[in-house]
C-alpha positions in Angstrom: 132.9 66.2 133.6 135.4 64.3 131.9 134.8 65.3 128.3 135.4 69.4 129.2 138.3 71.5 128.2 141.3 71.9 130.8 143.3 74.8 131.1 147.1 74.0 132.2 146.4 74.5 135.7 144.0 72.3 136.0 146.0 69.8 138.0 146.7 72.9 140.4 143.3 73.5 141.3 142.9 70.7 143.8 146.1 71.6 146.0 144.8 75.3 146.6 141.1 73.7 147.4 139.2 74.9 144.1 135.0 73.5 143.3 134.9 73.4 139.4 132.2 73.7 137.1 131.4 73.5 133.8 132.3 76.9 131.9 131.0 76.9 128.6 132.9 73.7 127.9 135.4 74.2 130.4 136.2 72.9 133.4 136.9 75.5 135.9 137.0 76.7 139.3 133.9 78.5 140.5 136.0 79.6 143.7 138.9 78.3 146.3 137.6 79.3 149.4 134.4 81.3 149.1 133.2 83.6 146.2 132.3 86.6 149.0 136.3 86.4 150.5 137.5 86.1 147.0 136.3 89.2 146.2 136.5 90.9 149.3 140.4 89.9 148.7 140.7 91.5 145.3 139.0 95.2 145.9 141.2 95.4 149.2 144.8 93.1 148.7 144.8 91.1 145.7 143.7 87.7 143.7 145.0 85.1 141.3 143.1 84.1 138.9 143.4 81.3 135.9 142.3 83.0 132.7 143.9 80.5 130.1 141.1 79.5 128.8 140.8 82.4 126.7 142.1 82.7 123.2 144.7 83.8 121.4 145.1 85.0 118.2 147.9 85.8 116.5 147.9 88.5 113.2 150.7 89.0 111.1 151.8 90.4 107.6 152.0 93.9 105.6 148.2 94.5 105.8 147.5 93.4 109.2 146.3 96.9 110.3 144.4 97.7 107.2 142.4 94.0 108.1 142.4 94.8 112.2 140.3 98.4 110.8 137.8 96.5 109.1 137.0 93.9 111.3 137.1 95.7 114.6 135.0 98.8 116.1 137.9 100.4 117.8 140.7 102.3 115.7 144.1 100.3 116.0 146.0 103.4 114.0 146.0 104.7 116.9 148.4 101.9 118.8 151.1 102.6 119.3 154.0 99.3 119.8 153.2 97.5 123.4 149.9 99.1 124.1 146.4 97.2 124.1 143.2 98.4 123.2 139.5 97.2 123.9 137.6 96.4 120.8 134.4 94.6 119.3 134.2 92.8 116.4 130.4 93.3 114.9 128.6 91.6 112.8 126.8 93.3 109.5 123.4 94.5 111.5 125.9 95.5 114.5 125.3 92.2 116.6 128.6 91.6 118.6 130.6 88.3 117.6 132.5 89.3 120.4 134.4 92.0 122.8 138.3 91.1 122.7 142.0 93.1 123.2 144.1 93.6 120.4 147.9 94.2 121.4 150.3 96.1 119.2 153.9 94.3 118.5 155.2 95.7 115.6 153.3 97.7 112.3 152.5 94.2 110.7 152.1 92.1 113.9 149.6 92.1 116.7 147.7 89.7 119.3 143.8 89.2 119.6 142.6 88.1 122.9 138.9 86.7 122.6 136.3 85.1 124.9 136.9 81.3 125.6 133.5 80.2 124.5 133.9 82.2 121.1 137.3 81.2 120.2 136.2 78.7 117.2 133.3 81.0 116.2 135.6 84.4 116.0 138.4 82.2 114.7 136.2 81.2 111.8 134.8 84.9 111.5 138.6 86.6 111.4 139.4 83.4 108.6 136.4 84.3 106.6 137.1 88.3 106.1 140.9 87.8 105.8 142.6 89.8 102.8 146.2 89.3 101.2 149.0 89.9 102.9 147.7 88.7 106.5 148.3 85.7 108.1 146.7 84.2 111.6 147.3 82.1 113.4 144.9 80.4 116.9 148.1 80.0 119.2 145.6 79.5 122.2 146.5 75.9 123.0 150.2 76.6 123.5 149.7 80.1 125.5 148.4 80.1 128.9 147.1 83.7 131.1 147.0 84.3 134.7 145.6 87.8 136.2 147.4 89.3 139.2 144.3 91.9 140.2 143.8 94.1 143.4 146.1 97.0 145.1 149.1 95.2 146.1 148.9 93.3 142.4 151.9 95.8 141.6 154.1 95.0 144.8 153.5 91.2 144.9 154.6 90.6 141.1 157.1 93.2 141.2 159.3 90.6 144.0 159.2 88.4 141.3 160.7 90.3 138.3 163.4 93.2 137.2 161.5 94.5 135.0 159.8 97.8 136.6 155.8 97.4 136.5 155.9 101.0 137.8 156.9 102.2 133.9 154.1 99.7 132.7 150.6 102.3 132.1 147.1 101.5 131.8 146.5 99.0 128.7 150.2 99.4 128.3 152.5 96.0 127.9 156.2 94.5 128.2 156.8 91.7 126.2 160.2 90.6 127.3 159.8 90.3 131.1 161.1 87.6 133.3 159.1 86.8 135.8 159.9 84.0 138.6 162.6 83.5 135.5 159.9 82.3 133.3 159.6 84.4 129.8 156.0 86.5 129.6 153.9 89.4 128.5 152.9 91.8 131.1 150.0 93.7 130.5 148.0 96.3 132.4 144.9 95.1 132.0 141.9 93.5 133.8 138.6 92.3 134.5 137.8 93.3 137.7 138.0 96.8 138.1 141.2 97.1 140.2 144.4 97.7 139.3 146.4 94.5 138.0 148.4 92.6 135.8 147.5 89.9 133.3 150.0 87.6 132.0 151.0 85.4 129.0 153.2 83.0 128.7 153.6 79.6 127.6 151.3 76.8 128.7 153.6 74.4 130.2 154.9 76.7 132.5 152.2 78.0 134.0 151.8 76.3 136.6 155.2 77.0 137.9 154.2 80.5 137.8 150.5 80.3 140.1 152.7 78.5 142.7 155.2 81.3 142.4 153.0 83.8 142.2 150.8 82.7 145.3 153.7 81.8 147.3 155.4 85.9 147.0 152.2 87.1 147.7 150.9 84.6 150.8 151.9 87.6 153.5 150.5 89.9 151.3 146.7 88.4 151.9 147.2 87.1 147.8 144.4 84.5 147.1 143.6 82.1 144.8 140.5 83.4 142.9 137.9 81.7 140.9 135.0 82.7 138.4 132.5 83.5 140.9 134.4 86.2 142.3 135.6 87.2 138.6 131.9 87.7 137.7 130.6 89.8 140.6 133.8 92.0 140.3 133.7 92.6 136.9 129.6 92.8 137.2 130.1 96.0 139.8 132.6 98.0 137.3 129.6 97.5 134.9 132.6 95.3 132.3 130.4 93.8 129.8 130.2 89.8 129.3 130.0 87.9 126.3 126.4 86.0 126.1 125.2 88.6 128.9 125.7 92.3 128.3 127.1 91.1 125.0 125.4 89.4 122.3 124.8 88.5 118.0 121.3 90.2 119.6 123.1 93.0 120.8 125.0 96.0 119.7 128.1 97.3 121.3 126.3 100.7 121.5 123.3 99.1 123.4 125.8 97.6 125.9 127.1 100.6 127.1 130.7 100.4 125.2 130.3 103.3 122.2 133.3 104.7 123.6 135.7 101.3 121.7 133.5 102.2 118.4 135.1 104.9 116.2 132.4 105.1 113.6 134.5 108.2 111.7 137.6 105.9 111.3 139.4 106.0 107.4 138.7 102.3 106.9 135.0 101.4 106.9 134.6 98.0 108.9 131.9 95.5 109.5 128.7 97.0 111.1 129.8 100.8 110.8 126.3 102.0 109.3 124.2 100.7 111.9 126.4 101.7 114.8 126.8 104.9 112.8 122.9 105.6 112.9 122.4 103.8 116.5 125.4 106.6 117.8 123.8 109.4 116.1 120.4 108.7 117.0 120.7 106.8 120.0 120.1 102.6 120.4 116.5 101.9 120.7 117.5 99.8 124.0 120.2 100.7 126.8 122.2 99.3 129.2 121.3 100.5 132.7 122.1 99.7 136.1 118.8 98.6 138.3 118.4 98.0 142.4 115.7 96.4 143.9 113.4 98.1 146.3 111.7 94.7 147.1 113.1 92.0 148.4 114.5 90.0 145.7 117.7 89.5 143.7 117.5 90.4 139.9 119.1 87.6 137.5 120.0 86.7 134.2 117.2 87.0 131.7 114.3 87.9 134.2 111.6 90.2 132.6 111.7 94.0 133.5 107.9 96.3 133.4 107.3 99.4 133.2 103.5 99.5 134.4 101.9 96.5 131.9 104.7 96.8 129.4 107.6 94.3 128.8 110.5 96.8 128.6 113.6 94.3 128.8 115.1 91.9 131.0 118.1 91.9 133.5 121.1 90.6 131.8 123.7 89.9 135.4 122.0 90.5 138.8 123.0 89.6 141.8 123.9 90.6 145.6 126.8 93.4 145.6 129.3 91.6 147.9 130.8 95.4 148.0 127.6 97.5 148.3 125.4 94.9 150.2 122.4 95.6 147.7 120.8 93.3 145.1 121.4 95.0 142.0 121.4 94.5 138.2 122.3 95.5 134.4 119.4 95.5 132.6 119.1 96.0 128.3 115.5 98.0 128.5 113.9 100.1 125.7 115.7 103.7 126.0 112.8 105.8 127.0 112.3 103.9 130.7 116.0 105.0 131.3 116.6 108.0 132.9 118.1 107.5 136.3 115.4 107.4 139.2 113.0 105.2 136.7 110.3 102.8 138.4 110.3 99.2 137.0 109.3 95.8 138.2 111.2 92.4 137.9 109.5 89.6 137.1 111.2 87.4 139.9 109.7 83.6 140.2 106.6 85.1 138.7 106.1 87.5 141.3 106.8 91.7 140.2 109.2 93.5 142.7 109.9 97.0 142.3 113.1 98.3 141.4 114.3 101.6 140.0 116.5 102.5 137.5 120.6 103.8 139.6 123.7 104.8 138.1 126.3 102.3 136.9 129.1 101.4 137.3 128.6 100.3 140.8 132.1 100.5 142.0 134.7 102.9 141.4 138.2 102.3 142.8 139.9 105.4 144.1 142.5 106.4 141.8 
């Protein structure tokens, strides 16, 4: 696997146990211990997980906002300094080149956090639509993120800084925080559907900070987590992912995400009219949750039926490690949705029923 991307903790990953795979050019771990305990860990304690593969972008000048409202779905007037907000960036036809974060610093500076696998495309796309008085800048390499997620995320990081996480809100940030004495950006965000913390800070240091980290939280039940566990969390709170739920094929308002597109917003950006007309009229496909009634578990691009009609496909499937039940998101055509809906999956050429449940599958008590 030698020619794969490395994150800066790569050289970590043996010591805590971790099996690696190849991520969409990445080297990664799939898990540490098992994908099931992982999990289990971060909906009841809490998990460490190494996101630094993703990318960073960096957006500065006088017209950075007027440029963020064109190229993204969401409206960033509406930032205020040190909070976040989930957004899409769309093509023309309202394809998704990808879901990201944008982070407010200042009126003319923000971050953009995009998908690992779509850092050169979106890098490219964001060059191509720039206008004066904007500069960016891909500061991935240097910058490295590590997510604290799970209930006790709060009390294990908090024995490691001054700074009080308590004051930190929902998609809310600190940029100045010491933590373990090393400089980084706190952020209340996540992909799991917990509570949590994701950090930035910068590459060489990081992994100072996993040792840190997993070491104040080792009483505490803190694991080290890996992608397996990251995808059947996020998969549960129904959190869209790039190349799945998310796709040039597919719109933001098919995926189940409307609610980060502000079609109304003063400055018109890429893929308004379609999204527009798909909000107004409703997308002809929809993103709904599905669980088997056979025995069978629903995965990534298998065929859904209604009757002798091809109505979709399942886009993530698998066993809920937290509900016990083989489930799935499927993209079908908008009149087979309505909760309670017979379909069949099209599973190693076999059709098992299923029917059509709500999603998301998990909730956490607030």
């Amino acid at each position: 696997m030698s020619n794969l991307k490395r994150t800066p903790l790569f050289d970590s990953y043996a010591k805590y146990g971790a099996k690696t795979i190849d991520f969409g050019g990445w080297e990664l771990p799939v898990q540490f211990s098992s994908i099931g305990q992982e999990h289990e860990a971060v909906r009841t304690k809490a998990g460490l997980f190494d996101v630094s593969h993703m990318g960073e972008v960096d957006v500065k000048g006088e017209s950075a906002l007027e440029y963020l409202q064109r190229v993204t779905t969401n409206d960033v007037s509406k930032l205020a300094v040190g909070q976040a907000q989930y957004s899409v960036l769309c093509y023309p036809d309202g394809g998704t080149v990808d879901d990201l974060l944008v982070y407010k610093y200042a009126d003319d500076h923000y971050l953009l956090v995009i998908n690992a696998g779509n850092i050169d495309k979106d890098y490219a796309w964001l060059q191509e639509h720039l206008i004066p008085g904007v500069t960016i800048e891909n500061i991935s390499p240097q910058t490295a993120q590590i997510a604290i997620q799970g209930p006790l995320a709060e009390s294990i990081l908090q024995k490691l800084t001054q700074t009080d996480l308590s004051q930190i809100g929902f998609f809310r940030f600190e940029r100045d925080v010491e933590v373990s004495g090393i400089p980084a950006l706190v952020s209340r965000t996540g992909y799991t559907g917990e509570d949590g913390f994701e950090i930035y800070l910068a590459a060489d240091r990081a992994a100072e900070l996993w040792d840190a980290l997993l070491e104040a939280g080792k009483e505490d039940g803190l694991v080290a987590c890996g992608l397996g566990a990251r995808d059947t969390l996020r998969f549960e709170a129904k959190l869209p992912l790039y190349g799945q739920e998310l796709s040039k094929d597919i719109t933001p308002i098919e995926a189940g995400i409307g609610f980060a597109v502000k079609v109304d917003k003063a400055v018109p950006f890429i893929g308004q009219e379609v999204l527009k007309a798909q909000k107004e009229n409703g997308a002809p496909r929809k993103l709904v949750g599905i669980e088997m009634i056979d025995r069978g578990i629903p995965r990534t691009h298998y065929p859904v039926y209604v009757g002798e009609e091809l109505v979709g496909e399942v886009t993530t499937g698998t066993q809920s490690p937290t509900l016990k039940k083989n489930v799935g998101l499927a993209l079908v055509k908008s009149e087979h949705t309505a909760i309670g809906t017979e379909v069949e999956v099209e599973i190693r050429g076999k059709r098992l029923k299923a029917v059509v449940v709500a999603a998301p599958f998990y909730k956490r008590a607030k």
